[in-house]
C-alpha positions, 0 to 999 in steps of 0.5 A: 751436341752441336758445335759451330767451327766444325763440319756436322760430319766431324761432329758425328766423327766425334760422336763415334769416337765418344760412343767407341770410348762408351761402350768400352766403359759400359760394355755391349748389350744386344737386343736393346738400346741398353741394358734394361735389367740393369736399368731395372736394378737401378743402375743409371741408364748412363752406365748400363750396357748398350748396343751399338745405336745405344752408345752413340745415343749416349754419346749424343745426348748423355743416355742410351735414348733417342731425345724428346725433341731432335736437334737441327742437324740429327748428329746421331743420324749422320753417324748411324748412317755411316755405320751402316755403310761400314757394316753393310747392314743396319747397325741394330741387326749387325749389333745383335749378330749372336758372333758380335763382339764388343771388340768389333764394335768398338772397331767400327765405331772408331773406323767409321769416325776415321772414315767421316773425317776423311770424307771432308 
């Protein structure tokens, strides 16, 4: 997901914005990426439910996995690293706090892409 009119800090804003929506869509899963069962299952790796990295993966490059090759400018990068200033932690461990809810990661997810666009 590269665009070449905006900052890759707003690229990375767009993806938490998309990985916000995602993780709404699919529902939030700790311990993992994504849901392993449902992938299992046979569910398709798109709509199982993610952790906080596995929605902004999804969001980046269309499944809840790092690529095979890394784009120039690693948005996921970018915004992991953002998340992590906002959380205070890194976003798997906070992810997986047993309290965590999918509504305070939506919530960080949508603030950190608010913080990133103001930063430019």
């Amino acid at each position: 997901m590269t665009t070449t009119d905006t900052t890759p800090a707003v690229q990375a804003a767009d993806v938490l914005d998309k990985a916000a929506e995602h993780l709404l869509e699919v529902g939030l899963h700790k311990g993992y990426l994504y849901d392993e069962q449902q992938a299992l299952d046979g569910l398709a790796l798109n709509r199982c439910k993610v952790d906080a990295v596995g929605a902004i993966l999804a969001a980046a490059y269309g499944q809840p996995r790092y690529p095979a090759t890394e784009p120039v400018i690693n948005l996921t990068d970018i915004a992991l690293d953002a998340l992590e200033a906002k959380v205070g932690a890194p976003p798997v461990v906070w992810n997986d706090e047993t309290e965590r809810t999918v509504d305070e990661v939506f919530d960080a997810l949508a603030a950190t892409a608010a913080r990133l666009r103001e930063s430019v």
